[in-house]
VOGU-3710 file (C-alpha; in Angstrom, 3 decimals, decimal comma):
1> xxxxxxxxxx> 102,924/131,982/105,093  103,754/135,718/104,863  101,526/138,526/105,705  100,820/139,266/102,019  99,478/136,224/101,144  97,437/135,465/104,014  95,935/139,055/103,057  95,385/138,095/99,280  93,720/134,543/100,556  91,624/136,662/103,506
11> xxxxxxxxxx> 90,660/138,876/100,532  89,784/136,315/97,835  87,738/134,448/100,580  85,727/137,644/101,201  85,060/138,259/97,429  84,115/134,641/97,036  81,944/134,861/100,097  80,135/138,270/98,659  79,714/136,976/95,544  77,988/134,260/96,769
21> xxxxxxxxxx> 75,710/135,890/98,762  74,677/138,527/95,868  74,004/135,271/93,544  70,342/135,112/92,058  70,070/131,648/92,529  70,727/130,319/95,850  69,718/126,858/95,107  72,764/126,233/92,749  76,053/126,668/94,275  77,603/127,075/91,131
31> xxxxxxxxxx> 75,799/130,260/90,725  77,852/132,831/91,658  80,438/131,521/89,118  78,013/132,300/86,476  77,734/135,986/87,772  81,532/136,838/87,954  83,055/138,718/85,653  86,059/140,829/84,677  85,470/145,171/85,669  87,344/148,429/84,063
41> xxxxxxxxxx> 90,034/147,808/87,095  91,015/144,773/85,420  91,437/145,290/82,168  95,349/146,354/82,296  96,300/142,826/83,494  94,108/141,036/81,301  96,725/141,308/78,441  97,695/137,720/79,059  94,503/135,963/79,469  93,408/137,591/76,338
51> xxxxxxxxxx> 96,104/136,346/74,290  95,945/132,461/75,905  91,989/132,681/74,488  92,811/133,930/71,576  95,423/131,225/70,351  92,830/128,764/72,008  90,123/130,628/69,811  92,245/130,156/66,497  92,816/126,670/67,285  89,224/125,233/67,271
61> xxxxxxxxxx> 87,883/124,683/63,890  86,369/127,125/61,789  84,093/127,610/58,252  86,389/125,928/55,450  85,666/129,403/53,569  86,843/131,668/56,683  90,408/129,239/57,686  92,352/132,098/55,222  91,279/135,154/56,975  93,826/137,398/59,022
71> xxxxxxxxxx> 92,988/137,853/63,121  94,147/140,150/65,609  93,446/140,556/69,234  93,288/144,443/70,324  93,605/145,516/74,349  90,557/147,829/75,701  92,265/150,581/74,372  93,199/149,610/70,897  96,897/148,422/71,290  97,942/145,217/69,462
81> xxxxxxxxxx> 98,070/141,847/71,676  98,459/139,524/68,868  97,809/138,610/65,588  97,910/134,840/63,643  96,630/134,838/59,901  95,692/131,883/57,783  98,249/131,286/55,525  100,919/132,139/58,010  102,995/134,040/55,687  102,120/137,552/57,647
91> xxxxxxxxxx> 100,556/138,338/60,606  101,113/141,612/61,146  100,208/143,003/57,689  97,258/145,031/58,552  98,497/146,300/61,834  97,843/150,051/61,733  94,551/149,973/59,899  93,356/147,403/62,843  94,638/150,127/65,631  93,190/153,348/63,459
101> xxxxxxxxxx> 90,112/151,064/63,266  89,747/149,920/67,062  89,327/153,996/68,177  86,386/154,337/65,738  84,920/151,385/67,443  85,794/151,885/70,946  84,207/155,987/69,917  80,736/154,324/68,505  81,011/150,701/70,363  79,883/149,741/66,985
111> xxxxxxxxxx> 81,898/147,000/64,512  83,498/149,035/61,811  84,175/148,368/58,424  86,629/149,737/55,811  88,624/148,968/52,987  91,975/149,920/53,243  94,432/150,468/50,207  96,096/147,658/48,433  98,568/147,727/45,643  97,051/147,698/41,720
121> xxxxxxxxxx> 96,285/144,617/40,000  95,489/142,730/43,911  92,183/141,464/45,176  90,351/143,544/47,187  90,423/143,614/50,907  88,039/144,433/53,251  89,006/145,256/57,574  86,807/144,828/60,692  86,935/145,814/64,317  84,798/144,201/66,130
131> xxxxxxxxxx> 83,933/145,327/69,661  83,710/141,880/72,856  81,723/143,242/75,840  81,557/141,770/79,137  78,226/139,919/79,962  77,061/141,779/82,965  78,029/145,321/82,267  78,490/145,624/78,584  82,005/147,206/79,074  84,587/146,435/75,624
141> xxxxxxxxxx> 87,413/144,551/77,576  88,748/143,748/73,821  88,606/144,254/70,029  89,173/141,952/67,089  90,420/142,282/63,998  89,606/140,461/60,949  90,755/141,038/57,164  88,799/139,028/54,462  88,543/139,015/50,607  85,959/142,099/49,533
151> xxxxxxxxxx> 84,269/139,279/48,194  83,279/137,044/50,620  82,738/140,014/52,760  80,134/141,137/50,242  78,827/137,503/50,249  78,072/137,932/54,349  81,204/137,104/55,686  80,852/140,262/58,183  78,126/138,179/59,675  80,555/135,222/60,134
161> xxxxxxxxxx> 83,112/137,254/61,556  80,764/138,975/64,252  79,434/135,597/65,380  82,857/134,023/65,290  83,704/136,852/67,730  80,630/135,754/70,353  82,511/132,202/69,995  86,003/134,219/70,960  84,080/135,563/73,896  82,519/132,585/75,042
171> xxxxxxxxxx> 86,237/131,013/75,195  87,362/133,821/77,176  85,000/133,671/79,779  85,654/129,589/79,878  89,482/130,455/80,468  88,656/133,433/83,130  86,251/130,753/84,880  88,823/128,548/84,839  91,742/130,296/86,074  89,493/131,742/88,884
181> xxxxxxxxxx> 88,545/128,265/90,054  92,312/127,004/89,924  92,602/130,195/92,228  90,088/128,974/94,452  91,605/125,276/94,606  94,619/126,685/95,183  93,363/128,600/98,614  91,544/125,285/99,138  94,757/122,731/98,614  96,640/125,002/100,585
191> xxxxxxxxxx> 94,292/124,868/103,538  93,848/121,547/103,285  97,994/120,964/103,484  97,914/123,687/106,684  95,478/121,262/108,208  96,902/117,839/107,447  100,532/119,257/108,181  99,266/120,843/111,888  97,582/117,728/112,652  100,733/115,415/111,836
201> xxxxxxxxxx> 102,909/117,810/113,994  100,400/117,354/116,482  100,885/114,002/116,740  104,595/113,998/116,467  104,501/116,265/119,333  102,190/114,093/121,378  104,125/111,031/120,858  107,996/112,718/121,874  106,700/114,060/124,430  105,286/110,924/125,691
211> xxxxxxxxxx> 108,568/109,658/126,220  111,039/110,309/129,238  113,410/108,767/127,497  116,158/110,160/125,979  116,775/107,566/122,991  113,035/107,035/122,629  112,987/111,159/121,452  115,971/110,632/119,417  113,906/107,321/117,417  110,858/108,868/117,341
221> xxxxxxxxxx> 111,902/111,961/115,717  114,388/110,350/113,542  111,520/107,797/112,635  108,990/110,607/112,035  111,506/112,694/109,221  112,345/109,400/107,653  108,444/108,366/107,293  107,877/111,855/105,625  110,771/111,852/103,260  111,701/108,436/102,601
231> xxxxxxxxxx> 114,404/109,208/99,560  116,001/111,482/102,093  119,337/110,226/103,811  119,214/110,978/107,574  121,811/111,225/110,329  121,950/113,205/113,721  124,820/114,271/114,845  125,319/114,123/118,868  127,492/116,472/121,423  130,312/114,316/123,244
241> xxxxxxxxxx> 128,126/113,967/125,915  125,045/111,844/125,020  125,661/107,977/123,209  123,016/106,365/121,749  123,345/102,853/120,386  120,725/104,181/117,195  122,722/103,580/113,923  121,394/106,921/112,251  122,587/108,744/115,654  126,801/109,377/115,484
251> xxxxxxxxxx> 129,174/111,729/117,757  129,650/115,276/116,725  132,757/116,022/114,688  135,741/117,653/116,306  136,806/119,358/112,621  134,429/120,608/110,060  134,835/121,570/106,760  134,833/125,271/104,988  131,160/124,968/103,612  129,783/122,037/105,873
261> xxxxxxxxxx> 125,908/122,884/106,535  126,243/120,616/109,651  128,864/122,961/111,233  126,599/126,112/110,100  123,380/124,970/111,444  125,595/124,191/114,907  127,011/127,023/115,512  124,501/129,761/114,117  121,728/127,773/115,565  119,534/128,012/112,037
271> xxxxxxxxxx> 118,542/125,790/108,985  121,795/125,872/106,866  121,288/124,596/103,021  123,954/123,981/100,462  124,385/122,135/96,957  125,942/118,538/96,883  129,347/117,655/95,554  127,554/116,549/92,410  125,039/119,405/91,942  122,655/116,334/92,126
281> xxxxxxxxxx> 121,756/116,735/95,954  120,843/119,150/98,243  122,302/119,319/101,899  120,292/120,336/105,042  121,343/121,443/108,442  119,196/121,467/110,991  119,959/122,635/114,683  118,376/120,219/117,908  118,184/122,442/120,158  116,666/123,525/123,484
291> xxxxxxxxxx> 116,482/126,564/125,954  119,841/125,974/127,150  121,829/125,586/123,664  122,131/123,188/120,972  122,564/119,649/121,392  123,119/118,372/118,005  122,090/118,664/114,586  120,170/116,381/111,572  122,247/116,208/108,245  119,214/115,462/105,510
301> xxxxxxxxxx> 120,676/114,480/101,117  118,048/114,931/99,210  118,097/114,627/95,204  117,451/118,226/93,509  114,233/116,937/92,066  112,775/115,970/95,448  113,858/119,146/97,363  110,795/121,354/96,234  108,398/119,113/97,943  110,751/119,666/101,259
311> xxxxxxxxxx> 108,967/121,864/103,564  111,598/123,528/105,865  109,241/125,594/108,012  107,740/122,072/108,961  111,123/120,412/108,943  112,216/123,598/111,752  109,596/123,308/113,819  109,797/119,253/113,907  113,701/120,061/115,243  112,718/122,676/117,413
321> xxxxxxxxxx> 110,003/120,279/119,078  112,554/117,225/119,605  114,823/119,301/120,757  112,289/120,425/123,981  111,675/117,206/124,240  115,297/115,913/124,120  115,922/118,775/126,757  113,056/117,668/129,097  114,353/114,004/129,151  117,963/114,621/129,442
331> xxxxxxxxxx> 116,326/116,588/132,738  114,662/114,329/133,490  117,210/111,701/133,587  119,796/114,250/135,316  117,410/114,855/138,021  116,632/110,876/138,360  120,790/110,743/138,567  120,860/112,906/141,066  117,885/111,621/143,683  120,348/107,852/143,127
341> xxxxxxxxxx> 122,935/109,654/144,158  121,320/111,355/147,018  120,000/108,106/148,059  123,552/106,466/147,877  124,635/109,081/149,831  121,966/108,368/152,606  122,579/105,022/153,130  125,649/105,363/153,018  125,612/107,625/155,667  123,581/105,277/157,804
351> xxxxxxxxxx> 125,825/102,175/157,365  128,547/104,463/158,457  126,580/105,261/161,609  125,510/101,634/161,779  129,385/99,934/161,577  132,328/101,291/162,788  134,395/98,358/160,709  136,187/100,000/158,112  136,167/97,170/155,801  132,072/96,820/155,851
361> xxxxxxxxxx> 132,050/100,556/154,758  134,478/100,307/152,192  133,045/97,246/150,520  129,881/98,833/150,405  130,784/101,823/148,667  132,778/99,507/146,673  128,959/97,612/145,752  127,142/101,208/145,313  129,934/102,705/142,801  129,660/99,798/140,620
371> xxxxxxxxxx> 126,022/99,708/140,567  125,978/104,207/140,086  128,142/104,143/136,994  127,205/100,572/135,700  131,301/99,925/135,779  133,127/96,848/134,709  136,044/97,260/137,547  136,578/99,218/140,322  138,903/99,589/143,032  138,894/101,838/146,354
381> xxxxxxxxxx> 142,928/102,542/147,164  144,240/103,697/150,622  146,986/105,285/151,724  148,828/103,339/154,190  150,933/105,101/156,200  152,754/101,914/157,578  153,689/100,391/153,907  154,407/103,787/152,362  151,830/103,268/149,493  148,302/102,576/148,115
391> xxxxxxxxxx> 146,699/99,549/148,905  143,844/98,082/147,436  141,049/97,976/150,349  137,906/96,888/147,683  138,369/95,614/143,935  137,331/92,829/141,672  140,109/93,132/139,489  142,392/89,956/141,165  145,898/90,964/139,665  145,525/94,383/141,179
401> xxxxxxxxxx> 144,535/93,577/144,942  147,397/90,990/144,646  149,892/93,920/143,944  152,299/95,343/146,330  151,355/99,185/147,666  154,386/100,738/145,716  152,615/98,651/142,392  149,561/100,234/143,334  150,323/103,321/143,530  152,657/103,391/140,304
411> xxxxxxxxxx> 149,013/101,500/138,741  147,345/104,577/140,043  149,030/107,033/138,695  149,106/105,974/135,323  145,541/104,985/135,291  144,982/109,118/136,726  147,717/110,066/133,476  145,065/107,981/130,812  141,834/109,287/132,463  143,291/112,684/131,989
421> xxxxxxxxxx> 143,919/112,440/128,348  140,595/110,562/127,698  138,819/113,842/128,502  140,963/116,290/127,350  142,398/115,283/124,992  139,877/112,991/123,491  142,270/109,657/123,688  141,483/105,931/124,290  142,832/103,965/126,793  145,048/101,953/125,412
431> xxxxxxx> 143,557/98,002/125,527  146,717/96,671/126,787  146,558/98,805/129,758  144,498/96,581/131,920  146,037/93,331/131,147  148,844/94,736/131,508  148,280/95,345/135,649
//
């Protein structure tokens, strides 16, 4: 919410609240309502509201002898708003005499009559201006017009128009009331939404930060985004260095495209938004990120007629959350990483001091490496001096402890070659590799 609207809402709450308060009838809540009313300050922007009444006005029924007589609405000062007449031939016939008309009665707050000049061998035709005050103050806030035969205006058809023009005034006020109430359940929806959306972050905040673990932040939040927006397709894009067997969660891309909002919301570090291929859907980026960079970022379709319910301040903060938490467990699983290794290195220390047979140590480190990086294989080489090569002092791969040291060594160095390209260069090693030894 932006500064000027919270000060509109602050200011419409204090009106509401002194209006209240000056009410004569305390016991009725719907008192004040009663009481409010339009002042001189609005009367410039009132334009609109008058004209919505006054096509509501014309549409209700009226007198079968007064459905042929010619309206207008006039401003507080006498300008033309509108005009509908009853045969719908011509609604602006009588335009200037209405406006000449309106400063006489805006001069004597009076209605006033005239007859204005029509062409030889026509009916007669008799013009009013009639004055609409406000009901507290008595201020004109609008004028009507009305042209009727000189004979039914003879017949007491000015006292048909005045009272039609209480009626006019009546649906005024029952517009105003209304549009000030949609105000007020406006300010009151919107609170409401404030409240139900801080609570639900609330909760989604509780809950991933309840978790140590690193995939547990990833489903939660991915979970939470998908409950909210359930036509929306989801996917998180990872850096190379976290996998996660979630199917929504997938490896970052080493090549993005000109206008991809994934590759925006990366590297700028902000919501990105962009238009499908189809002009049907609407493409989010959003960065998951943390004090120390970003980690990855959500890719969010949505269908063009869904996207104004998307709220992307909520949707931000929601990334900006998981990624804390995503940055405290990835911590927190570093730092557990490092006391195993710091333990490994302890003992491993103290079966050193405890054996002095080099095989005992060996096989042990052999046990502890295998059990660190949850490996498949592994094999401990040393250089033998007396052989001229590698040999295999610990491994549970048979066909390579039963290799000669020169076959070790040549197995070494091409393993060292793949490992190298595997990290640098991205490349698998090749599955025949192995069975090959």
């Amino acid at each position: 919410m932006s500064e000027q609207e919270a000060c509109v809402q602050k200011d419409t709450r204090m009106l509401l609240q002194d209006t209240m308060q000056s009410s004569g009838d305390p016991g009725d809540p719907a008192a004040w309502l009663r009481e409010t009313d339009i002042v001189s300050y609005d009367f410039p922007y009132a334009g609109q509201l008058l004209a919505e009444s006054f096509r509501e006005w014309r549409g209700l029924n009226v007198p079968p002898f007064a459905k042929l007589w010619d309206w207008c609405v006039l401003n507080y000062r006498g300008k033309w708003i509108e005009a509908a007449d009853g045969t719908g031939a011509q609604s602006g016939l009588w335009r200037t005499e209405w406006e000449k008309g309106a400063a006489g009665s805006l001069d004597s707050r009076e209605p006033v009559t005239f007859a204005p000049e029509v062409p030889a061998g026509s009916s007669g035709v008799q013009l009013l201006v009639i004055p609409v005050f406000t009901r507290s103050k008595g201020e004109i806030f609008a004028l009507l017009g009305c042209a009727m035969p000189a004979e039914q205006y003879e017949q007491g058809g000015r006292h048909t128009a005045e009272a039609m023009a209480m009626h006019y005034q009546t649906c005024f006020y029952r517009r105003f009331e209304h549009v000030f109430v949609s105000d007020l359940a406006g300010v009151h929806l919107h609170a409401e939404r404030e409240s139900s959306r801080r609570s639900l972050l609330f909760q989604i905040v509780q809950r991933m930060h309840d978790n140590i673990d690193v995939n547990a932040v990833l489903t939660e939040v991915i979970d939470s985004i998908s409950a909210m927006y359930p036509g929306a397709r989801l996917e998180l894009f990872m850096s190379q260095d976290h996998r996660s067997t979630h199917p929504q969660v997938k490896p970052l891309p080493l090549s993005w495209g000109m206008d991809d909002v994934c590759a925006k919301a990366f590297k700028d570090g902000r919501v990105s938004l962009h238009a499908g291929r189809d002009n049907n859907s609407v493409e989010i980026g959003l960065p998951l990120g943390g004090k120390q960079g970003i980690y990855g970022v959500f890719h969010m379709m949505l269908d063009k007629p869904s996207f104004p319910d998307v709220d992307l301040r909520f949707l931000t903060m929601i990334a900006d959350t998981a990624g804390t938490a995503f940055e405290n467990a990835k911590l927190y699983e570093r730092s557990n990483q490092l006391i195993r290794e710091l333990r490994m290195s302890n003992e491993l220390t103290q079966r050193l001091n405890q054996s002095l047979r080099l095989g005992d140590i060996f096989q042990y480190a052999f046990e502890e490496l295998l059990e660190m990086f949850g490996a498949d294989y592994c094999c401990i080489l040393h250089l033998n001096e007396e052989k001229g090569g590698l040999e295999a002092i610990a491994c549970n791969f048979p066909r390579c402890a039963e290799r000669s040291s020169k076959q070790a060594r040549d197995w070494a160095g091409r393993y060292m070659h793949w490992v190298s390209r595997l990290f640098y260069q991205n490349t698998a090693i090749p599955q025949a590799f192995l069975p090959g030894l």
